[in-house]
Backbone as CSV, one residue per row, in Angstrom:
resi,resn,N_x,N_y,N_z,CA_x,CA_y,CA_z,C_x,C_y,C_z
1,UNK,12.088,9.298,21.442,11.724,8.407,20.344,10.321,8.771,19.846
2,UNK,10.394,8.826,18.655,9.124,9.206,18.091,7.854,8.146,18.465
3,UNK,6.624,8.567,18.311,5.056,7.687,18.630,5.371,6.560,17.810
4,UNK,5.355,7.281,16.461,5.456,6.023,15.206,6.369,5.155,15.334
5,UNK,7.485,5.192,15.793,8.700,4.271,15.902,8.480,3.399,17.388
6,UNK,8.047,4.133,18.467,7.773,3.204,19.226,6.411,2.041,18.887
7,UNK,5.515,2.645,18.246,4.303,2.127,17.609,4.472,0.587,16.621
8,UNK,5.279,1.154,15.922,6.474,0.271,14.913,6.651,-1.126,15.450
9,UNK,8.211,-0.851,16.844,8.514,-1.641,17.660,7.534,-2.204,18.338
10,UNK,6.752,-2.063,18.644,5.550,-2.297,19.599,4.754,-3.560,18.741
11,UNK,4.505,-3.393,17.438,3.799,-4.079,16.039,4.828,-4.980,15.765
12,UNK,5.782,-5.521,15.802,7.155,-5.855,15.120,7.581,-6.854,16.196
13,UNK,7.164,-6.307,17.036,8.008,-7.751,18.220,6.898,-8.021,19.300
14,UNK,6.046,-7.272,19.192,4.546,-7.914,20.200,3.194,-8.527,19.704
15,UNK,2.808,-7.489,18.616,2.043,-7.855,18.094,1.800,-8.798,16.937
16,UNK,2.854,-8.976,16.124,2.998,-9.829,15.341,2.986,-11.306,15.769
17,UNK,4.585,-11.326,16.850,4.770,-12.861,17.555,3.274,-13.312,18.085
18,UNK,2.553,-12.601,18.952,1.262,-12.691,18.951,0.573,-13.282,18.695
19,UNK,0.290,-12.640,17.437,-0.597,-13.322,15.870,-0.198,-14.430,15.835
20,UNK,1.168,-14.680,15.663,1.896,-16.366,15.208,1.546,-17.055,16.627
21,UNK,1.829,-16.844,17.417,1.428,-18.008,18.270,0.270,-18.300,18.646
22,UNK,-0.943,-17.483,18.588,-2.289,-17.676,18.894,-2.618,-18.698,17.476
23,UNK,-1.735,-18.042,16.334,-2.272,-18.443,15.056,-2.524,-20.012,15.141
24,UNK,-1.192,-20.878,15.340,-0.915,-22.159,16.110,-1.541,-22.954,17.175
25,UNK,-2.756,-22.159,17.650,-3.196,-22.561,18.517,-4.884,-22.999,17.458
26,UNK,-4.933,-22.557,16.692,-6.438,-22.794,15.297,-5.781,-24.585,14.932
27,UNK,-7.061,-24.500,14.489,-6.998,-25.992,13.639,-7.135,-26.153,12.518
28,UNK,-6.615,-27.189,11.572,-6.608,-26.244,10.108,-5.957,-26.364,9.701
29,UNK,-5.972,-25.480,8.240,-4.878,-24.845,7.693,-4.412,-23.241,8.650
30,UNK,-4.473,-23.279,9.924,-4.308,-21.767,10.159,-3.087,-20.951,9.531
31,UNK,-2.409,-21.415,8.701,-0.869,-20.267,8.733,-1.447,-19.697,7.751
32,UNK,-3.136,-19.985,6.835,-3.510,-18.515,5.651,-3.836,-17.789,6.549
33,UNK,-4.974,-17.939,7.609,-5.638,-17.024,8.361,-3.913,-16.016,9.011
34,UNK,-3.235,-17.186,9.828,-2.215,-16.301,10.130,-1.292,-15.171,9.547
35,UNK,-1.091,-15.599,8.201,-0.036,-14.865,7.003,-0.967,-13.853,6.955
36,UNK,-2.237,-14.083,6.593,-3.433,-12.871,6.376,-3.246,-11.918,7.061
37,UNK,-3.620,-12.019,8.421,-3.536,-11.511,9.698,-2.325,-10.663,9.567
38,UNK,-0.861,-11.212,9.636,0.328,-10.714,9.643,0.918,-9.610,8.202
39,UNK,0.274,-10.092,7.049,-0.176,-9.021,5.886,-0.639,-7.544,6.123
40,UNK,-1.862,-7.874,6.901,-2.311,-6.678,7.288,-1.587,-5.851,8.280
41,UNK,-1.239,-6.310,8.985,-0.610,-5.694,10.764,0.691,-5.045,10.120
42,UNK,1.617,-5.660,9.239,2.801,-5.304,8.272,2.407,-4.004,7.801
43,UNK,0.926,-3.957,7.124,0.826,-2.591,6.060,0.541,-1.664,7.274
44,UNK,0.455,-1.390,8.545,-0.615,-0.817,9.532,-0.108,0.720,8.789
45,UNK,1.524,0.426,9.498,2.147,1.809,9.587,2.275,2.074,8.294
46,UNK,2.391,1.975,6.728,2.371,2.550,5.976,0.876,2.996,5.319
47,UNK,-0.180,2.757,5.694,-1.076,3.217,6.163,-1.237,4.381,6.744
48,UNK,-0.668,4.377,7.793,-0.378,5.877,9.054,0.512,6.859,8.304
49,UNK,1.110,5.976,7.664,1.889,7.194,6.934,1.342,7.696,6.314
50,UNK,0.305,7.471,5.347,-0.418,8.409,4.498,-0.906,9.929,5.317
51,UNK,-1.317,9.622,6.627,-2.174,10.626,7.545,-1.275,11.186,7.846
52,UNK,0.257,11.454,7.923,1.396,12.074,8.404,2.099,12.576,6.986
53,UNK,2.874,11.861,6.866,3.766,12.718,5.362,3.252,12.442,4.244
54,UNK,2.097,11.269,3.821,1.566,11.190,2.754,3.138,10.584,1.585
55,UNK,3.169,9.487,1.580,4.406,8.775,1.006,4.197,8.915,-0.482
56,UNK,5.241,9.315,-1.064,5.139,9.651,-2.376,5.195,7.931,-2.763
57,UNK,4.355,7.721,-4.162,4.009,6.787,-5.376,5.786,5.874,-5.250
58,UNK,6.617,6.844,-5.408,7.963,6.372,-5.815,8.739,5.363,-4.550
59,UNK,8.147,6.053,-3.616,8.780,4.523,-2.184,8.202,3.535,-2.515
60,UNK,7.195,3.674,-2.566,6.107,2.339,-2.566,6.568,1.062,-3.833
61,UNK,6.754,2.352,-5.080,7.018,1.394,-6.316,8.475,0.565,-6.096
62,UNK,9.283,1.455,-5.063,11.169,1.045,-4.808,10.986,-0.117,-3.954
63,UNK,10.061,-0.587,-2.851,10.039,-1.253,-1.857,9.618,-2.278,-2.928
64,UNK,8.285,-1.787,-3.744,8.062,-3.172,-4.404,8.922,-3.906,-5.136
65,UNK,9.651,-3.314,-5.517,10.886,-3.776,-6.329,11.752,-4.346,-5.364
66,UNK,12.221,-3.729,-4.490,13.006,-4.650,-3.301,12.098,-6.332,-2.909
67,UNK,11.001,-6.350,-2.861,10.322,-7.255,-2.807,10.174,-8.498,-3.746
68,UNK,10.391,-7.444,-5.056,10.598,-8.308,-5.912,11.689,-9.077,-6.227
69,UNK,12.852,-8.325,-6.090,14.323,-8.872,-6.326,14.318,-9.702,-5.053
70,UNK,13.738,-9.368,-3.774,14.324,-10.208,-2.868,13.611,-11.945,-3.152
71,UNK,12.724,-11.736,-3.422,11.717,-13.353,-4.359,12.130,-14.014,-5.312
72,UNK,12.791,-13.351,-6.337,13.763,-13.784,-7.342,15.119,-14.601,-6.971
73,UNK,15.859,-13.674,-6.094,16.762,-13.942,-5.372,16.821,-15.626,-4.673
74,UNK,15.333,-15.926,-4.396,15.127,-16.816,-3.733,14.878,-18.112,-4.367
75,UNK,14.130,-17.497,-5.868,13.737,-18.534,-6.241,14.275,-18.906,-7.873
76,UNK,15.574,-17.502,-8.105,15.976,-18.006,-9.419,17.255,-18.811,-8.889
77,UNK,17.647,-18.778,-7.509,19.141,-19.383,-7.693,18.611,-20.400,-7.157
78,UNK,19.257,-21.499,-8.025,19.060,-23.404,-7.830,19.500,-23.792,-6.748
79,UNK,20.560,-23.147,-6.265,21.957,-23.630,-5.306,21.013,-24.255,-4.101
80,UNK,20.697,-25.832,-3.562,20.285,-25.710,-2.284,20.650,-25.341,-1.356
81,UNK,19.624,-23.972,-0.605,20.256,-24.096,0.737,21.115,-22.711,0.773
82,UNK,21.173,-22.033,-0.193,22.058,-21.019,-1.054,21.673,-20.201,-1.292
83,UNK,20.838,-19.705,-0.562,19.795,-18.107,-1.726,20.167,-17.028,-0.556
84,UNK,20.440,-16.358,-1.291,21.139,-14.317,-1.432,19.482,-13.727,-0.497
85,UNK,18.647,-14.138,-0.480,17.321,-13.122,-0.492,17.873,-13.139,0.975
86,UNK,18.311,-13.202,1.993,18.585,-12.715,3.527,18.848,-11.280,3.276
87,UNK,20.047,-11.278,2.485,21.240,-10.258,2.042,20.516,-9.133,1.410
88,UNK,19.383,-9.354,0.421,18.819,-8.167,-0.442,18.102,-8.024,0.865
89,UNK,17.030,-8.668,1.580,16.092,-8.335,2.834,16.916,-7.365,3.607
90,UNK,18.490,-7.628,3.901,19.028,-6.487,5.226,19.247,-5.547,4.148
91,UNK,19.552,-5.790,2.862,20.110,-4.316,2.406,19.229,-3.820,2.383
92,UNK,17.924,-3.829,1.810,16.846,-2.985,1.933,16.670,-1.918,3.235
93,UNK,16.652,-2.764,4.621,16.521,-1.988,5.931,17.216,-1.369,6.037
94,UNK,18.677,-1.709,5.842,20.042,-0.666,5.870,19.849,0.778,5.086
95,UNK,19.260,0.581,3.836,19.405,1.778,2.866,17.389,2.699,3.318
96,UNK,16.317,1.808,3.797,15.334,2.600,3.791,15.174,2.484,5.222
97,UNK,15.453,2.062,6.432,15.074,1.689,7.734,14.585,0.714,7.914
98,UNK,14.689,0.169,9.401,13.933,-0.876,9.927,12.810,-0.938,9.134
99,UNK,11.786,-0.507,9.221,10.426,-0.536,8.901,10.028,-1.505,7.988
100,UNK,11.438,-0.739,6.693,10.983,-1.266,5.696,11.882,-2.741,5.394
101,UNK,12.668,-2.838,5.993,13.368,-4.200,5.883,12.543,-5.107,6.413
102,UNK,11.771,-5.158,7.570,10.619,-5.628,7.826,9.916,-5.898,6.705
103,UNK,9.317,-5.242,6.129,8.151,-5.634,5.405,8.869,-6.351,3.952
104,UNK,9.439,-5.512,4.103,10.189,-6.722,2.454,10.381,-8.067,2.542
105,UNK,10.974,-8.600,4.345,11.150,-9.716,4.557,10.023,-10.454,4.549
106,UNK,9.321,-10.109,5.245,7.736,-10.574,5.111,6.751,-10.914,3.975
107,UNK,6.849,-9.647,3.683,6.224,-9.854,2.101,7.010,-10.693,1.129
108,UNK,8.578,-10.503,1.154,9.309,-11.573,0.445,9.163,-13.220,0.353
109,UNK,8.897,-13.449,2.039,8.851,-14.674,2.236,7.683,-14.995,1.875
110,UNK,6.357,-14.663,2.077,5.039,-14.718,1.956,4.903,-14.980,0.178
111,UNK,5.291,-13.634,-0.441,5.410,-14.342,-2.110,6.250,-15.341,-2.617
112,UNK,7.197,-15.489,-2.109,8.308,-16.754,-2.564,7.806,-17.958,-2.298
113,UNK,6.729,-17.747,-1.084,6.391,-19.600,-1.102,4.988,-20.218,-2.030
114,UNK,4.730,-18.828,-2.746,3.898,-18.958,-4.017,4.836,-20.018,-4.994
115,UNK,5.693,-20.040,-4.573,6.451,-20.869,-5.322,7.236,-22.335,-5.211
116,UNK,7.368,-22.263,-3.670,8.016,-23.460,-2.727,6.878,-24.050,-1.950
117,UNK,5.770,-23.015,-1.912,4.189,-24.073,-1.249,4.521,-23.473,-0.027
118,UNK,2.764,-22.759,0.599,2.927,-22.375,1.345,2.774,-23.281,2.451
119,UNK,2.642,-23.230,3.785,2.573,-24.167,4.469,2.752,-23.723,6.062
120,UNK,2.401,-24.130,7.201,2.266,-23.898,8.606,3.955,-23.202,8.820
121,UNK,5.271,-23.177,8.008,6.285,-22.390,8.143,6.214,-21.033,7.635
122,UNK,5.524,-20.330,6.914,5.066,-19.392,5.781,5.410,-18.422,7.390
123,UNK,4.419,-18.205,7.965,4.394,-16.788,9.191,5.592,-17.138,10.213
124,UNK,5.810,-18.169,10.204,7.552,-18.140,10.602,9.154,-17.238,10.054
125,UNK,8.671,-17.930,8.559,9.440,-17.335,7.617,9.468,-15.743,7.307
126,UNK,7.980,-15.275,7.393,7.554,-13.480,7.470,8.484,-13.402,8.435
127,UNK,7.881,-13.605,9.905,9.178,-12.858,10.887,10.123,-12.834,11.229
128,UNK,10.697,-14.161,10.887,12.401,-14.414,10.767,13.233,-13.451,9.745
129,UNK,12.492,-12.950,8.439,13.305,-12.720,7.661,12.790,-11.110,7.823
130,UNK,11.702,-11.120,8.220,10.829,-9.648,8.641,12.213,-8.824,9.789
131,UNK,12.188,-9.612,10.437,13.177,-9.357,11.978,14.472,-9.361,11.555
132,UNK,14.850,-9.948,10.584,16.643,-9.892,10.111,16.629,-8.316,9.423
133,UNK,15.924,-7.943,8.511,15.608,-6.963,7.765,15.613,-5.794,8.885
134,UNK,14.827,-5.910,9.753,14.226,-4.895,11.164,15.927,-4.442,11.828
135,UNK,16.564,-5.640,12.156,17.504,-5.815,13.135,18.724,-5.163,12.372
136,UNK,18.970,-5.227,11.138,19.702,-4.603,10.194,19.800,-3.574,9.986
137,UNK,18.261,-2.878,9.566,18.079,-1.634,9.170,18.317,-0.587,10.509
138,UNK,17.762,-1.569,12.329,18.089,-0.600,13.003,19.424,-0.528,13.666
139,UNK,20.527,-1.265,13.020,22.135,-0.846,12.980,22.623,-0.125,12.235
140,UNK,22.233,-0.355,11.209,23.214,0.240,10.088,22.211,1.111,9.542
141,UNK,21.168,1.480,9.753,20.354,2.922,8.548,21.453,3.925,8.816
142,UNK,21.501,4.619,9.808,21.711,5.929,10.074,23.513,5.678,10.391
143,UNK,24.115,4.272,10.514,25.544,4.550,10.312,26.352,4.130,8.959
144,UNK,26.582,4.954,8.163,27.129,4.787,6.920,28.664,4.617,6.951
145,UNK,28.942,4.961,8.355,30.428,4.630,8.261,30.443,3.416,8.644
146,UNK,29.796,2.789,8.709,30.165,1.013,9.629,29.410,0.363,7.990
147,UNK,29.143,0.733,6.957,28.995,-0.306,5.667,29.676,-0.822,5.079
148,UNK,30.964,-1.237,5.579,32.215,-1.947,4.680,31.309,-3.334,4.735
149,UNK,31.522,-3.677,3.237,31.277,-4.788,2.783,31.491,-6.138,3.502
150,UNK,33.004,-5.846,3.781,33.583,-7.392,4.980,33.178,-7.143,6.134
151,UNK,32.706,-6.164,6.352,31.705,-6.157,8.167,30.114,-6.215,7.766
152,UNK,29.911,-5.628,6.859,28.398,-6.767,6.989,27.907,-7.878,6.457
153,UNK,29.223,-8.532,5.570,29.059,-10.148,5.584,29.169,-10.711,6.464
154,UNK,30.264,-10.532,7.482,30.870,-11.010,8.865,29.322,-11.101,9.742
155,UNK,28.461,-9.573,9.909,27.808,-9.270,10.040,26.202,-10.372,9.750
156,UNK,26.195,-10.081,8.500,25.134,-11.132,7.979,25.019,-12.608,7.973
157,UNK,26.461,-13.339,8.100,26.645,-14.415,8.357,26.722,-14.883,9.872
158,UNK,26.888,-13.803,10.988,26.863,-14.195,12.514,25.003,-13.954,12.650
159,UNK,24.593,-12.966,12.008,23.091,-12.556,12.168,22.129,-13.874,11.989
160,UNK,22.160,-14.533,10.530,21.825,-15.671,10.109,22.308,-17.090,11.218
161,UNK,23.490,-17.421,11.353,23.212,-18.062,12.476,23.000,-18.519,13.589
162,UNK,23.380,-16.932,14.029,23.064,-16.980,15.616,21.128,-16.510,16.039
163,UNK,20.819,-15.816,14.943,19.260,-14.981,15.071,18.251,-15.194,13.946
164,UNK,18.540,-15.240,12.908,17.408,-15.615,11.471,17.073,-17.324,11.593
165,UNK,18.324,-17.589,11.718,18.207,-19.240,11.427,17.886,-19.868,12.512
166,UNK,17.918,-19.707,13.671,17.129,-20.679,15.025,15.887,-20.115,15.326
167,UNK,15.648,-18.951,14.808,13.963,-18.306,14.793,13.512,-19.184,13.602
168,UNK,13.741,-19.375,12.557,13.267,-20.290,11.659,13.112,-21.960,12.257
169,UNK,14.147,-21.974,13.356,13.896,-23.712,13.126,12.723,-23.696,14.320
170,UNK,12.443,-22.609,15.066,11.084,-22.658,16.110,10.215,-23.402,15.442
171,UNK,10.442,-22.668,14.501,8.574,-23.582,13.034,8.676,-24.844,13.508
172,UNK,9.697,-26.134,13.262,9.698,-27.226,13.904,9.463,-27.708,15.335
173,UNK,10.166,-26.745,16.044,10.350,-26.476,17.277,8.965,-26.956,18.154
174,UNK,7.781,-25.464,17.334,6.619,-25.564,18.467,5.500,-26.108,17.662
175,UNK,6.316,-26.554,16.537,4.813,-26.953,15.350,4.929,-28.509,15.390
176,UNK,5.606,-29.467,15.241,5.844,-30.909,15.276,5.850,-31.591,15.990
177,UNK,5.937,-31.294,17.580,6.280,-32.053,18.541,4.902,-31.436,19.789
178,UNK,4.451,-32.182,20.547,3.634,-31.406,21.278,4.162,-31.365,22.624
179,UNK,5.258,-31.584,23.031,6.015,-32.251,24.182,7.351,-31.459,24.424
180,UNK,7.247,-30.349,24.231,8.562,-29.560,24.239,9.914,-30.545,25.439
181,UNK,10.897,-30.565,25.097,12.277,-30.458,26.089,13.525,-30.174,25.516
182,UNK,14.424,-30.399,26.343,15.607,-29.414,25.986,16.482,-30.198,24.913
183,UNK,16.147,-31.824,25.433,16.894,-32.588,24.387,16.076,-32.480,22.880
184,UNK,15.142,-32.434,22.985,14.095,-32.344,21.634,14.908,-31.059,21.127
185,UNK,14.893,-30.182,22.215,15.219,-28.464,21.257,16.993,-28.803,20.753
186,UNK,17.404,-29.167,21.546,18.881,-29.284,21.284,18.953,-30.124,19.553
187,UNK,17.935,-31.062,19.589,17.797,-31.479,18.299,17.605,-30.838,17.128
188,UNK,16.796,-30.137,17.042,16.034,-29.544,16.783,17.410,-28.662,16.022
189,UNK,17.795,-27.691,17.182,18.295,-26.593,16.692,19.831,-27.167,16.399
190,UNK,20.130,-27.939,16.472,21.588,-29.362,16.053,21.293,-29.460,14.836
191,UNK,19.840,-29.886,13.982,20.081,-30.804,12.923,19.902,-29.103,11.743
192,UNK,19.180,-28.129,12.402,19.131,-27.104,11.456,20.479,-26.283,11.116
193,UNK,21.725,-26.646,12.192,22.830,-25.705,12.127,23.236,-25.906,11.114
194,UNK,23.608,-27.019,10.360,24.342,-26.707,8.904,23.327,-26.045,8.006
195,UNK,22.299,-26.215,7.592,21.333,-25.225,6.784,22.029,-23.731,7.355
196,UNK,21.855,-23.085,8.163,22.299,-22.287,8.804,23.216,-21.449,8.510
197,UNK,24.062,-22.423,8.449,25.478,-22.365,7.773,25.805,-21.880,6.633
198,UNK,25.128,-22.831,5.562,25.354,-22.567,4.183,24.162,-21.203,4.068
199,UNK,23.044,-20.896,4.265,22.299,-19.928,4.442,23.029,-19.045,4.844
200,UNK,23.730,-18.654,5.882,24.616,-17.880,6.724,26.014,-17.151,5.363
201,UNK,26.154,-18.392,4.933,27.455,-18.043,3.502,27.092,-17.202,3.054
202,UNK,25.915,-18.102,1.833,25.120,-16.989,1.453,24.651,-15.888,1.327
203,UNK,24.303,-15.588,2.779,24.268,-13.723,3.110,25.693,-13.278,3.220
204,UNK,26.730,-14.015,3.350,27.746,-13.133,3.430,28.581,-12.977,2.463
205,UNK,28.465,-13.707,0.982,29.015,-14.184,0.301,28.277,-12.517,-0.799
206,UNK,26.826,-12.272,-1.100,26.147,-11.215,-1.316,26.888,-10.042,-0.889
207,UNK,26.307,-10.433,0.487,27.005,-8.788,0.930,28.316,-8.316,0.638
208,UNK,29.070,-9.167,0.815,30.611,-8.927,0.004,30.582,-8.100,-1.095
209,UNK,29.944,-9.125,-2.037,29.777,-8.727,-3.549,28.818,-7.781,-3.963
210,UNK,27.566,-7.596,-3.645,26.876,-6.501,-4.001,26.428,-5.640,-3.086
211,UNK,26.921,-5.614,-1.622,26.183,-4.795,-0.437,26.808,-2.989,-0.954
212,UNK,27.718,-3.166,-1.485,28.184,-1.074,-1.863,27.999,-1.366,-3.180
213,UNK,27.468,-1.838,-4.275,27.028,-0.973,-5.721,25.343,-0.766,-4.995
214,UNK,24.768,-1.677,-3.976,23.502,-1.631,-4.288,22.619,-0.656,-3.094
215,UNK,23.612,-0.500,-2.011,23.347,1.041,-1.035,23.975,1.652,-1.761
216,UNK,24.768,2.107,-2.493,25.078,3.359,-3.002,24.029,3.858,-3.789
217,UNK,23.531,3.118,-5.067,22.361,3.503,-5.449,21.302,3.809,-4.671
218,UNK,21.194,3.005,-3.899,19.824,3.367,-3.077,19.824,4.108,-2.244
219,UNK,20.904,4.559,-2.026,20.823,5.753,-1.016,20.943,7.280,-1.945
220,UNK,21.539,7.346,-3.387,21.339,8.140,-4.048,19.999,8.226,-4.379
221,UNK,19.533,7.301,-4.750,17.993,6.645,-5.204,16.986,8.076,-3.737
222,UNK,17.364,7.474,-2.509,17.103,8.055,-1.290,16.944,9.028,-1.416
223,UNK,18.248,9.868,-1.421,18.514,11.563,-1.226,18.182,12.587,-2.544
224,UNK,18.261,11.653,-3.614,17.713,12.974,-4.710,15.706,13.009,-5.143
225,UNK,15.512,11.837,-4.253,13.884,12.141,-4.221,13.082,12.613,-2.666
226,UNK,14.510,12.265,-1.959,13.937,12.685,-0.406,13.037,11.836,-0.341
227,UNK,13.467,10.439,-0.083,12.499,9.195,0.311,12.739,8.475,1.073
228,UNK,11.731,8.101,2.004,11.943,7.326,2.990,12.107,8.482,4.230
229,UNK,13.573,8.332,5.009,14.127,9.045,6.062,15.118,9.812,5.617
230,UNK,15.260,10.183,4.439,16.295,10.879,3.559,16.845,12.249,4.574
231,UNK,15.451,12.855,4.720,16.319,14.083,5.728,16.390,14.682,7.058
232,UNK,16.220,13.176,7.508,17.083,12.546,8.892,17.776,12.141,9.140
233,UNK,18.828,11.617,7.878,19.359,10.266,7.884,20.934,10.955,8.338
């Protein structure tokens, strides 16, 4: 396994959770200092990349755009409880790698609540949707034969409620109560399952419908500029 990829993993599930739970431990408003914090630690490795392959202008501008659609996603559809942005977050990782499904989720969630108000859930929301993106991209980047549409809704809808959506209800979990127990958690993660649910549709309802017009492009998008992991993949 490469430095950078273990480096990656290492940033992604140690160092980040980290950040969030020390973050929680400030008084305050801490989730700016935290989101801040988690902003930066997100850009590390594309950073590093400059000192290694030097990332062409054109990833950067594609991710932003993934970033962007995935915010839109979130905040043009009314439906409560109903928004697609899970679904654009894994397709992203699927078609550019973990890495970058990560950061779209993150950065997605982080700009979208420019819009819903940010609040002590904000660095929850980065790594829940950071980590769905991560967990996606490192199944399915490099297998193109496992992208049928009805296996990664199936897919996106078991992901969302068994792993996106009870990492999200932690925010309540370790933020509201100072008295942790099992009946509290059982609550807890009881009253969030239908959100879950319909969230859970949602991603699978997307992926159905746009998961092969929108990797096909992007993986053409991929291979005729040689971007990203194009010629590894």
């Amino acid at each position: 396994m490469k430095k950078a990829t273990v480096f990656n993993i290492f940033l992604i599930l140690v160092l980040i959770p980290a950040t969030l739970f020390l973050g929680t431990k400030l008084k305050g408003r801490w989730y700016y200092l935290t989101s801040t914090l988690m902003v930066i630690e997100i850009m590390i490795p594309f950073f590093l990349a400059f000192e290694t392959r030097k990332p062409q202008a054109r990833e950067l501008v594609t991710l932003a755009v993934m970033c962007a659609l995935a915010v839109a996603s979130r905040v043009a559809v009314m439906i409560p409880n109903f928004k697609p942005m899970t679904a654009i977050i894994m397709i992203t990782g699927i078609a550019f790698g973990p890495e970058a499904g990560f950061m779209t989720g993150a950065i997605g969630a982080f700009a979208s609540n420019f819009f819903f108000s940010q609040g002590p859930w904000t660095p929850w929301q980065m790594m829940a949707y950071g980590l769905g993106g991560f967990l996606a991209g490192l199944l399915f980047c490099r297998r193109r034969t496992a992208r049928n549409p009805v296996f990664l809704a199936v897919y996106g809808f078991l992901s969302i409620v068994l792993f996106v959506g009870p990492l999200l209800d932690c925010c309540t979990l370790f933020t509201v109560s100072n008295h942790l127990s099992w009946k509290y958690a059982a609550a807890v993660f009881g009253a969030g399952l239908t959100y879950n649910l319909q969230h859970g549709a949602a991603c699978a309802a997307t992926m159905l419908l746009f998961s092969k017009p929108l990797l096909s492009k992007l993986d053409r998008l991929k291979e005729k500029y040689g971007m990203m992991d194009a010629r590894t993949a």
